[in-house]
C-alpha positions in Angstrom: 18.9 248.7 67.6 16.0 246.4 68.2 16.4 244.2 71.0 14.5 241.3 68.7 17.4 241.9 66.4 20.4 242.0 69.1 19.1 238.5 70.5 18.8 237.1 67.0 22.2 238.0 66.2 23.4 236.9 69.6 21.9 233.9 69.4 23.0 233.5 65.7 26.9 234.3 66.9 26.6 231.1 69.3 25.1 228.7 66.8 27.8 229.5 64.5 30.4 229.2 67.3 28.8 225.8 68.5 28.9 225.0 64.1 32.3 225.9 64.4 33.3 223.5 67.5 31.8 220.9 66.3 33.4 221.1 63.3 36.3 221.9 64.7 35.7 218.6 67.1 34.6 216.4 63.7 37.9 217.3 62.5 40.0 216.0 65.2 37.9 212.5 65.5 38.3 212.2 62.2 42.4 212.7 62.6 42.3 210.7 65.4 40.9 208.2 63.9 43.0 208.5 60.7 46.3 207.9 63.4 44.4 205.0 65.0 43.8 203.2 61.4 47.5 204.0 60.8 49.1 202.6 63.8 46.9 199.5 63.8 48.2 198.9 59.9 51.5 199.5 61.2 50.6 196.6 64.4 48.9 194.1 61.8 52.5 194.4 59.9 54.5 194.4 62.8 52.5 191.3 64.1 52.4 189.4 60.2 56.4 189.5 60.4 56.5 188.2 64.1 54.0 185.7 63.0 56.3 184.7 59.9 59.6 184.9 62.3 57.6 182.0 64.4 56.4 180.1 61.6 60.0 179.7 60.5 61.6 179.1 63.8 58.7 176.3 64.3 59.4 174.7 60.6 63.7 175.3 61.4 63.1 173.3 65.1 60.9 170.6 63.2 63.3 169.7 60.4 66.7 170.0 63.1 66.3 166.3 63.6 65.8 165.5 60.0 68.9 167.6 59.1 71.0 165.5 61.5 70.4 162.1 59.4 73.0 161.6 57.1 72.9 159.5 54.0 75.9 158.1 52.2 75.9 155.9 49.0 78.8 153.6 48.7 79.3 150.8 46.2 77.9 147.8 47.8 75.8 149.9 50.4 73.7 152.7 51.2 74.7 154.0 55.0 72.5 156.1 57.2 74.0 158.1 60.0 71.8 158.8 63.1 73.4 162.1 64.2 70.9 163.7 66.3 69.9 163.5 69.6 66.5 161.2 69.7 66.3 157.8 67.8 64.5 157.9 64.4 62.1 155.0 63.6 60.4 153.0 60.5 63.6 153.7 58.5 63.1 152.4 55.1 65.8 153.1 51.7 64.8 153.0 48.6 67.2 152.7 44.9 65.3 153.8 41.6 61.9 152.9 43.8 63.2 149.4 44.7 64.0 148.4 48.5 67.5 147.4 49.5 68.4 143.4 49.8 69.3 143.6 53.1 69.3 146.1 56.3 71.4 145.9 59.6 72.0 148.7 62.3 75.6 149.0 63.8 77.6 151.1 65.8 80.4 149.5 63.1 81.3 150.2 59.8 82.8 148.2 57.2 83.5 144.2 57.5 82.0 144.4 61.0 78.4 145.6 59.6 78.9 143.3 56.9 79.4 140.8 59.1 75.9 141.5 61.0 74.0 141.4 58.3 75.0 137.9 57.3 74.2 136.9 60.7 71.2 138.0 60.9 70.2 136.4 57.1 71.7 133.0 59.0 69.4 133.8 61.8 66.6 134.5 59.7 66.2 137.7 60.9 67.4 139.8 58.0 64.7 142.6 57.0 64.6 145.2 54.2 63.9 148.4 56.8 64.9 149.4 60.0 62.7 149.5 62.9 64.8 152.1 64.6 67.5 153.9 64.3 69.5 154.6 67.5 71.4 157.8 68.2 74.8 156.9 66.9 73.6 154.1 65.2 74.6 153.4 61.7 72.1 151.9 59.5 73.1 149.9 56.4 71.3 149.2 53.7 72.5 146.3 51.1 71.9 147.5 47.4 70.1 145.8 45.1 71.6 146.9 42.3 74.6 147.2 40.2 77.1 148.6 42.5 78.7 150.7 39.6 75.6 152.2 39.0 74.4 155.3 40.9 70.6 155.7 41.1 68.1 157.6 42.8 68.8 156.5 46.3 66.1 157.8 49.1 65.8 157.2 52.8 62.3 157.8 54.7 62.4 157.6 58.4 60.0 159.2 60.7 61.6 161.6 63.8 60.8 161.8 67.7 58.2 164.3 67.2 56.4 161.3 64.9 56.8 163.7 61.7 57.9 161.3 58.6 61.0 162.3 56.6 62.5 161.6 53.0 65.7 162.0 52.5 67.8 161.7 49.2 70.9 160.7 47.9 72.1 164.6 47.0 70.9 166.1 50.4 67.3 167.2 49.5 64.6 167.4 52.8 60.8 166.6 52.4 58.3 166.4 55.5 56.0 163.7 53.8 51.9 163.4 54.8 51.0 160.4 56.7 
């Protein structure tokens, strides 16, 4: 054997070793990096849900208040229930678009809430809204119109966190802009 040969084929068994590691070696980046793709797919979904999870637990905290007002529409008058724990402020009602005659807040219900809203017409004091709503307050609203008649009724009030509210008559909850 010539020794030109034996070093050429010596020489050519390493190369195609060294072709055969790095191969072998462009093969396992290329897993590795397969595995990495996956598990950061499997993170970004993992961190979408938590992110959604948050999102709702933010949107459930922010409407809690707003659940807690209660509206009830009675013959004569529309009541508003302040059952949270913060007073609620700028608290208008509204019937078929139209504002109530009259608004009082109470602790009372019936004659005695009745009886404050006359005396504050007497006093000249009498006002279609409520500034605020206390916590346990009852605000009363005075209907415009027929009391046999049940229209759209609506209340709008804006919660601690300043976030304004509207309310309806069969329970529905909308955050309103501005």
């Amino acid at each position: 054997m010539d020794s030109g040969d034996l070093a050429t084929w010596v020489g050519s068994c390493f190369a195609a070793i060294a072709a055969g590691a790095t191969l072998w070696t462009l093969k396992s980046q290329r897993d590795q990096i397969g595995e990495q793709r996956q598990f950061i797919a499997e993170q970004s979904a993992t961190l979408a849900l938590e992110r959604q999870e948050l999102l709702a637990a933010a949107q459930n905290r922010r409407e809690e208040q707003a659940r807690q007002i209660e509206l009830e529409v009675t013959p004569p008058y529309v009541k508003v229930l302040n059952r949270s724990d913060d007073p609620v402020s700028h608290v208008r009602c509204l019937e078929d678009g139209q504002p109530p005659v009259r608004a009082a807040s109470s602790r009372a219900e019936g004659a005695e809430a009745a009886l404050s809203m006359v005396l504050e017409q007497l006093q000249g004091q009498e006002q279609d809204h409520l500034d605020t709503l206390g916590v346990g307050r009852i605000g009363w609203f005075q209907r415009r119109s027929d009391p046999s008649r049940t229209g759209a009724v609506e209340i709008g009030f804006t919660d601690a966190a300043g976030v304004r509210w509207v309310k309806t008559h069969l329970g529905e909850l909308r955050q309103v802009d501005g």
